[in-house]
C-alpha positions as a Python dict, from the first residue, in 0.01 Angstrom:
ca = {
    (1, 'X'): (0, 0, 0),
    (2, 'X'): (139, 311, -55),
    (3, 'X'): (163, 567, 218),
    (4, 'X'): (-71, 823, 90),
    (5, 'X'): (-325, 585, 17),
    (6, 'X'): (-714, 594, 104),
    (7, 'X'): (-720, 297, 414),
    (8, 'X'): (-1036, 234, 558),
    (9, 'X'): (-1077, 91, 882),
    (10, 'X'): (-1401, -56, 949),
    (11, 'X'): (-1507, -102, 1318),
    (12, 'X'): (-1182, 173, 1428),
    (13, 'X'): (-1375, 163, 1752),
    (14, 'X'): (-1328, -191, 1825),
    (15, 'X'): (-1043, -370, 2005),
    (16, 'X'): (-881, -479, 1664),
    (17, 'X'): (-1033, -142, 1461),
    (18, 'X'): (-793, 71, 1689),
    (19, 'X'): (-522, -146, 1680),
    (20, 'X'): (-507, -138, 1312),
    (21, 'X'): (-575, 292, 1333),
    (22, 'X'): (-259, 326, 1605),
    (23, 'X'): (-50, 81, 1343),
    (24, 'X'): (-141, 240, 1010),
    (25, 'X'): (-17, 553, 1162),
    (26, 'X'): (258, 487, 1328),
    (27, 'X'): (399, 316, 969),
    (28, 'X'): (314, 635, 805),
    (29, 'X'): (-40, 625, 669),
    (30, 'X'): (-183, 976, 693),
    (31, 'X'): (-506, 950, 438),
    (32, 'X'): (-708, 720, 697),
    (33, 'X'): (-1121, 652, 716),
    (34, 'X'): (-1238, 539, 1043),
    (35, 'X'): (-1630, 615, 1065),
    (36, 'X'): (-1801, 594, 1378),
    (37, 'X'): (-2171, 431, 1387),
    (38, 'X'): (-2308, 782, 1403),
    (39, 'X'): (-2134, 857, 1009),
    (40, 'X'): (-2237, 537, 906),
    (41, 'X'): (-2397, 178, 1061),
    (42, 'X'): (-2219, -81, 898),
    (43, 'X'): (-2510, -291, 880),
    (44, 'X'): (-2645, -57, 662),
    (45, 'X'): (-2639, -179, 314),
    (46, 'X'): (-2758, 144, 172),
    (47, 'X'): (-2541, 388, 412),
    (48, 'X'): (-2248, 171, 345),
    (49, 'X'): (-2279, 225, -27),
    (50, 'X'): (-2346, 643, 5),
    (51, 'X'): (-2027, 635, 225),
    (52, 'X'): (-1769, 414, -30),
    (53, 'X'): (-1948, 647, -301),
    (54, 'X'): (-1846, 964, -192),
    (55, 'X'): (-1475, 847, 13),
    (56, 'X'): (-1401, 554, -202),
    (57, 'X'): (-1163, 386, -7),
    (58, 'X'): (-927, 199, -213),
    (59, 'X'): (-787, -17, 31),
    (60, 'X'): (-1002, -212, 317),
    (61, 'X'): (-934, -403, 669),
    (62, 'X'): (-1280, -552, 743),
    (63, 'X'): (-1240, -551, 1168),
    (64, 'X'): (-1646, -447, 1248),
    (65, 'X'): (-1821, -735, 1415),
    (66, 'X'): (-2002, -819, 1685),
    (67, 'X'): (-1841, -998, 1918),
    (68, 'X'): (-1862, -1129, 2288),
    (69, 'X'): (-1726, -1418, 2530),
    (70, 'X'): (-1947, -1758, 2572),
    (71, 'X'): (-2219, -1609, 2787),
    (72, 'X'): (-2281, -1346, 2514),
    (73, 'X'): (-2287, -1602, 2218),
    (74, 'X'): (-2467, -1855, 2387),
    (75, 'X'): (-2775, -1591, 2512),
    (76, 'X'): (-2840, -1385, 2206),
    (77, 'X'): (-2715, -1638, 1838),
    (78, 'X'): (-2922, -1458, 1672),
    (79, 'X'): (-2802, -1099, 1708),
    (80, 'X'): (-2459, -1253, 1637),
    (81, 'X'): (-2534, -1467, 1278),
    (82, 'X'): (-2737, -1153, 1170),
    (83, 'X'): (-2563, -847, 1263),
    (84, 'X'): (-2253, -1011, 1159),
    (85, 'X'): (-2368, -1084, 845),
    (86, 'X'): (-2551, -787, 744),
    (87, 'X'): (-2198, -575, 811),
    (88, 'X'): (-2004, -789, 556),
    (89, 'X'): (-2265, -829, 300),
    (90, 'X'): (-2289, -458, 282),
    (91, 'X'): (-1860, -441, 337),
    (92, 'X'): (-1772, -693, 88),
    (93, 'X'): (-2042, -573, -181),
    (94, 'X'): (-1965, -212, -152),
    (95, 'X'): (-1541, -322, -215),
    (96, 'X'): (-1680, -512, -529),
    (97, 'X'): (-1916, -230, -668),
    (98, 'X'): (-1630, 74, -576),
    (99, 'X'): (-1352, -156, -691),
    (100, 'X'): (-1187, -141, -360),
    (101, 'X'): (-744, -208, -398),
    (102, 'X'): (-748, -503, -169),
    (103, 'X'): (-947, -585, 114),
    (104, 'X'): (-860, -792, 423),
    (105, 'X'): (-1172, -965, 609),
    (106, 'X'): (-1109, -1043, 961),
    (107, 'X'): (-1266, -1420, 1102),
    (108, 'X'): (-1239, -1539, 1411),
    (109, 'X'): (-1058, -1901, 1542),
    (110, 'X'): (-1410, -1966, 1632),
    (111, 'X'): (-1494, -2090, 1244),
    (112, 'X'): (-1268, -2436, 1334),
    (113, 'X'): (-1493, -2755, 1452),
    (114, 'X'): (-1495, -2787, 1798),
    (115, 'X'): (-1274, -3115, 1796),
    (116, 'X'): (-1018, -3007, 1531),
    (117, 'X'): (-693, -3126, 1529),
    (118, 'X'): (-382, -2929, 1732),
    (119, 'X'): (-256, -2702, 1697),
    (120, 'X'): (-563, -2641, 1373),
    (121, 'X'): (-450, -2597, 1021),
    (122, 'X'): (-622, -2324, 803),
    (123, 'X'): (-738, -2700, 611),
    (124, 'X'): (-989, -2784, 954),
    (125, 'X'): (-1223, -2536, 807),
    (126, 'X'): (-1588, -2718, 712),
    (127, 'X'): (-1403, -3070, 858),
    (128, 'X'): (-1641, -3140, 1166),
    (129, 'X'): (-1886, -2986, 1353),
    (130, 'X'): (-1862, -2626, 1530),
    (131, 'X'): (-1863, -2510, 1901),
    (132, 'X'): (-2234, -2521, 2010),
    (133, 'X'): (-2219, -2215, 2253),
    (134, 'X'): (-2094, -1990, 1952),
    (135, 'X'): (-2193, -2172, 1637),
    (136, 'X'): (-2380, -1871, 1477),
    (137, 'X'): (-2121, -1610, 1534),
    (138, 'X'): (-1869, -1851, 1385),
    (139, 'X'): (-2122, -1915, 1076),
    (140, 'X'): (-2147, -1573, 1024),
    (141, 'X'): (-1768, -1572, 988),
    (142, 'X'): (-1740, -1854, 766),
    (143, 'X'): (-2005, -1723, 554),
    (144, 'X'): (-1749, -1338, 547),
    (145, 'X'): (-1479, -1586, 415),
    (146, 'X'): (-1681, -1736, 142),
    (147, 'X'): (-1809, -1401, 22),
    (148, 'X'): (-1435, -1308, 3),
    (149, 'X'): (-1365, -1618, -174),
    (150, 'X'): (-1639, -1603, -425),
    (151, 'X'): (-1641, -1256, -534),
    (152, 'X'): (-1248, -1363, -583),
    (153, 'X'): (-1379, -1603, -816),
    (154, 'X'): (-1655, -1452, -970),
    (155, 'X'): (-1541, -1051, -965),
    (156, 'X'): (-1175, -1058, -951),
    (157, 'X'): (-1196, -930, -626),
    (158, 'X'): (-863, -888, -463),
    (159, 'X'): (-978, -1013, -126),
    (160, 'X'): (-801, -1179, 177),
    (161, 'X'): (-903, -1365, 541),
    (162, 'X'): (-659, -1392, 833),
    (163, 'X'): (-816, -1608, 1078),
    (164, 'X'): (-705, -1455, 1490),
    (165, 'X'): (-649, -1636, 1787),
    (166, 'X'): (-792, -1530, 2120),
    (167, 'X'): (-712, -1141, 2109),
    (168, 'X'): (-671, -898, 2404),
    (169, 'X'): (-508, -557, 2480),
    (170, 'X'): (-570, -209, 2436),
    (171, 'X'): (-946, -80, 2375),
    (172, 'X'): (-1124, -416, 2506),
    (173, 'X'): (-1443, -477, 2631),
    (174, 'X'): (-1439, -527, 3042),
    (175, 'X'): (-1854, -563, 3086),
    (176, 'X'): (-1887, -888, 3287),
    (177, 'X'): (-2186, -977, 3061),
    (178, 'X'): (-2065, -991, 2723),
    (179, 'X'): (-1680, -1007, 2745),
    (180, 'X'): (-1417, -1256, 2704),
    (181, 'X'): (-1249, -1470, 2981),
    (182, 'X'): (-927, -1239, 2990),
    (183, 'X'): (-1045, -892, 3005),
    (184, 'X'): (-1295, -1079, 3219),
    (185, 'X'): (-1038, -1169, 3427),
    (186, 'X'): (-878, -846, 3477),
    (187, 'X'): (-1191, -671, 3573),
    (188, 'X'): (-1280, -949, 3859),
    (189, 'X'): (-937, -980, 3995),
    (190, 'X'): (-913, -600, 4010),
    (191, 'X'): (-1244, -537, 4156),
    (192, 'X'): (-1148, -865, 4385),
    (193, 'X'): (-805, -680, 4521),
    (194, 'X'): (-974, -326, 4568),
    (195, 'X'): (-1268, -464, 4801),
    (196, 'X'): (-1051, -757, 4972),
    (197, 'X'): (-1224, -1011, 4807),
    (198, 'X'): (-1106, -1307, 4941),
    (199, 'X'): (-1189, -1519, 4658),
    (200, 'X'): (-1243, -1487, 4252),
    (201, 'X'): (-1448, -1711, 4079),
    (202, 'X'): (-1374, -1871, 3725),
    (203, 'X'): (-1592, -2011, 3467),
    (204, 'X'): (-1562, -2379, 3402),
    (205, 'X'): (-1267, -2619, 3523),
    (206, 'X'): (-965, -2406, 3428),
    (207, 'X'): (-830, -2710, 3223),
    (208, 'X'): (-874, -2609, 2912),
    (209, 'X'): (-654, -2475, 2699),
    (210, 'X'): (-616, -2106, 2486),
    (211, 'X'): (-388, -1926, 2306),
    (212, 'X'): (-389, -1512, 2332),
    (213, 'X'): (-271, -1254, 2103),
    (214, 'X'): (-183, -902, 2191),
    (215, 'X'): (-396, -659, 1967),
    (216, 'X'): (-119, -482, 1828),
    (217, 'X'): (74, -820, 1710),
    (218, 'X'): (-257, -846, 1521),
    (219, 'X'): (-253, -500, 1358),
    (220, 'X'): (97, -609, 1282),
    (221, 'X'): (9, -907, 1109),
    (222, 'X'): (-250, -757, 924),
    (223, 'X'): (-28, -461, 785),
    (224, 'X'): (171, -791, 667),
    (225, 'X'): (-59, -958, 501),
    (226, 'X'): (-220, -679, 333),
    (227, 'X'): (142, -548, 221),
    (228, 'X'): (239, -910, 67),
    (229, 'X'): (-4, -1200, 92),
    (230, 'X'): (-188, -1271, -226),
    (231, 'X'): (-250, -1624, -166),
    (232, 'X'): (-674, -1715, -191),
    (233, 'X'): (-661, -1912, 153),
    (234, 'X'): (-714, -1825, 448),
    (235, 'X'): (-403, -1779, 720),
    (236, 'X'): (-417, -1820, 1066),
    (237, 'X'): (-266, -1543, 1282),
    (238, 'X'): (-159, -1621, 1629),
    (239, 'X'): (99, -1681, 1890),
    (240, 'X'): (145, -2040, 1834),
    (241, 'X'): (165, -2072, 2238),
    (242, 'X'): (-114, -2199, 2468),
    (243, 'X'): (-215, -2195, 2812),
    (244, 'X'): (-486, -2322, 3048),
    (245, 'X'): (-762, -2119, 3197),
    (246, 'X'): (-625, -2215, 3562),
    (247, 'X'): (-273, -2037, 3441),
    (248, 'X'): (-403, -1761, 3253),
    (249, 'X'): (-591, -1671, 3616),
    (250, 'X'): (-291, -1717, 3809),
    (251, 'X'): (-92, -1511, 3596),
    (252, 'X'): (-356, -1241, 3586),
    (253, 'X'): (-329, -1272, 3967),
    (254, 'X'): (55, -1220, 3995),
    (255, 'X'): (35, -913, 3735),
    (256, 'X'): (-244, -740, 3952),
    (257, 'X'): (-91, -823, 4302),
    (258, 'X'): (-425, -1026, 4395),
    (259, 'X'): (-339, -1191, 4721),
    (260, 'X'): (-679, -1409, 4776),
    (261, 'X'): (-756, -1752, 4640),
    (262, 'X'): (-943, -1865, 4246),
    (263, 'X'): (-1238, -2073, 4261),
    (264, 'X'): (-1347, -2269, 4008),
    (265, 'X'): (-1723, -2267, 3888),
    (266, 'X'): (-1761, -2619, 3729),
    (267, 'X'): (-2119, -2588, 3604),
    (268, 'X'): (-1994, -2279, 3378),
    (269, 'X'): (-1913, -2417, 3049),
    (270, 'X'): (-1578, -2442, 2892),
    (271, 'X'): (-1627, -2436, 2526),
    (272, 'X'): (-1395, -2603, 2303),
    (273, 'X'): (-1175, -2831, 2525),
    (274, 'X'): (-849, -2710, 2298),
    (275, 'X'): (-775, -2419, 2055),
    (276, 'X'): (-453, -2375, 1906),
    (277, 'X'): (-419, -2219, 1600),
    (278, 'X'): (-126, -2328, 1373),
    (279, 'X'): (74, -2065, 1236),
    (280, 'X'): (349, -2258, 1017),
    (281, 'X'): (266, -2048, 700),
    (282, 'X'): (251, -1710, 853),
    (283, 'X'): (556, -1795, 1028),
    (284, 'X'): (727, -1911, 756),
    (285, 'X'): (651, -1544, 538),
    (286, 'X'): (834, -1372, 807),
    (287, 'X'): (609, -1264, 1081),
    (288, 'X'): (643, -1370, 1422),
    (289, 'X'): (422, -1236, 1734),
    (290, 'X'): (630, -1018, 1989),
    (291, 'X'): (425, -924, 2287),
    (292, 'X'): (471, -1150, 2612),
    (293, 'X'): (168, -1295, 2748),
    (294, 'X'): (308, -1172, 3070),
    (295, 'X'): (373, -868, 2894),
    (296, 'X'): (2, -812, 2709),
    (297, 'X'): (-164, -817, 3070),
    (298, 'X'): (42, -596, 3199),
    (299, 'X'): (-53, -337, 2868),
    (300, 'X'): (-378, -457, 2913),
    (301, 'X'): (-424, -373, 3263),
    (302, 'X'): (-285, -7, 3252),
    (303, 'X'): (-506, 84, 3004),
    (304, 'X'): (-783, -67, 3175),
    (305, 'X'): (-689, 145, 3428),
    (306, 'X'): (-639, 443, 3208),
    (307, 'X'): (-1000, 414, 3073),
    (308, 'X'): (-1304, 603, 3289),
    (309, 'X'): (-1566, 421, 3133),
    (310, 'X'): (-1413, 26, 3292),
    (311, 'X'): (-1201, 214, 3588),
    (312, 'X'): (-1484, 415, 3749),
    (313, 'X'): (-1738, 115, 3706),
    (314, 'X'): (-1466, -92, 3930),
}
């Protein structure tokens, strides 16, 4: 891409959105589009179109979704499959009719079966069956990635799909209702510490096992991929390191100075039993993640702190 460049960012708000903002300028790129909601709703097939027509971006990095942690996907699957889709149908068909550079959609781990092998090639996709608790947001996905694929086909679309691992960092979403289990964690064990708590609980056993990717490795990666990958499959971006739930809590512990005790909820669900993703290929073009797990919570935690909206509600 060159450095002057129309980028758009869709979903700058998000986790990933700002990530990919903070990155993009930082390496230079000054011509930016990052529309809130209130200048356009994504989901919005018609105010999509009226906004590529008059800023026609010419490159894209597709990072609006709606997202959430088990509880979320699990209560409300059909908010997920359809707000999901309606933002990339209107994304996707808007890069297509404004002949957008190069796009790069965004999926989610979460579009592997739930029993795939480890760590899961990009070649698991559509081998077994999904992860009840969030089998429509991951549908959604899958269905973003065959929209990519197809207009490829069809259009000549110059379209890509990295598939993320577990992400956290920066910008996340702390609301004990809809989040995921790390900035989950963080809020509980904070709260825990600041009212002598002497115990925090934790979904599910704490034996299963994630891998977690700073946000900005992510932005990374994607600057990457949209800079030289041309390749029609999809690539998995992660860490290539896992952990259990019991030792992401006790690390999250240390980092915060939490003296009291976890306690496991056991008739929580886990979810998938393993996710790995396995990063061979991305690897092997040159990119490697660089932020500590250690490290990311630390980040993680001092802009948690740093944020009214989280901070004030602890």
């Amino acid at each position: 891409m060159d450095k002057s460049a129309t980028v758009m960012v869709a979903g700058a708000r998000g986790l990933v959105g700002g990530a990919l903002v903070r990155r993009l300028a930082a390496a230079g790129y000054s011509n930016l589009l990052t529309p809130a909601r209130a200048e356009v709703d994504l989901r919005d097939a018609v105010a999509v179109d009226s906004y590529f027509a008059k800023h026609r971006p010419q490159y894209l990095f597709i990072a609006a979704a709606k997202v959430g942690g088990i509880h979320a996907n699990n209560t409300y699957p059909g908010d997920f499959l359809r707000e999901n889709l309606q933002i990339q149908l209107a994304l996707i068909e808007a890069a297509r009719k404004y002949k957008v550079h190069k796009l790069l959609f965004l999926g989610s781990s979460c579009i592997y079966p739930k029993l795939a092998p480890q760590p899961i090639p990009e070649s698991a996709l559509l081998c077994g069956a999904l992860e009840p608790t969030n089998s429509a947001y991951a549908v959604a996905k899958i269905a973003g990635i065959e929209m990519v694929a197809a207009y490829r086909r069809q259009y000549g679309l110059n379209g890509i799909s990295a598939m993320p691992t577990n992400l956290y960092g920066p910008g996340d979403n702390y609301d004990l209702q809809n989040s995921h289990v790390l900035p989950a964690l963080i809020r509980k064990v904070h709260e825990a510490r600041l009212s002598g708590a002497p115990t925090v609980t934790v979904w599910g056993t704490g034996t299963v096992l994630r891998e977690f990717l700073f946000v900005d490795d992510l932005a990374d990666a994607c600057l990457f991929l949209m800079n030289s990958y041309e390749d029609d499959r999809i690539i998995n971006v992660g860490s290539g390191e896992e952990i259990t739930i019991r030792g992401l809590a006790e690390t999250v512990v240390e980092v915060l100075g939490f003296q009291g005790q976890l306690v496991f909820d056991t008739s929580k669900p886990d979810g998938t039993p393993r996710k790995l993703l396995d990063v061979a290929r991305i690897n092997a073009l040159g990119w490697r993640h660089q932020v500590s797990l250690r490290d990311g919570i630390r980040r993680a935690y001092e802009d948690f702190l740093q944020t009214p909206r989280w901070h004030a509600a602890a």
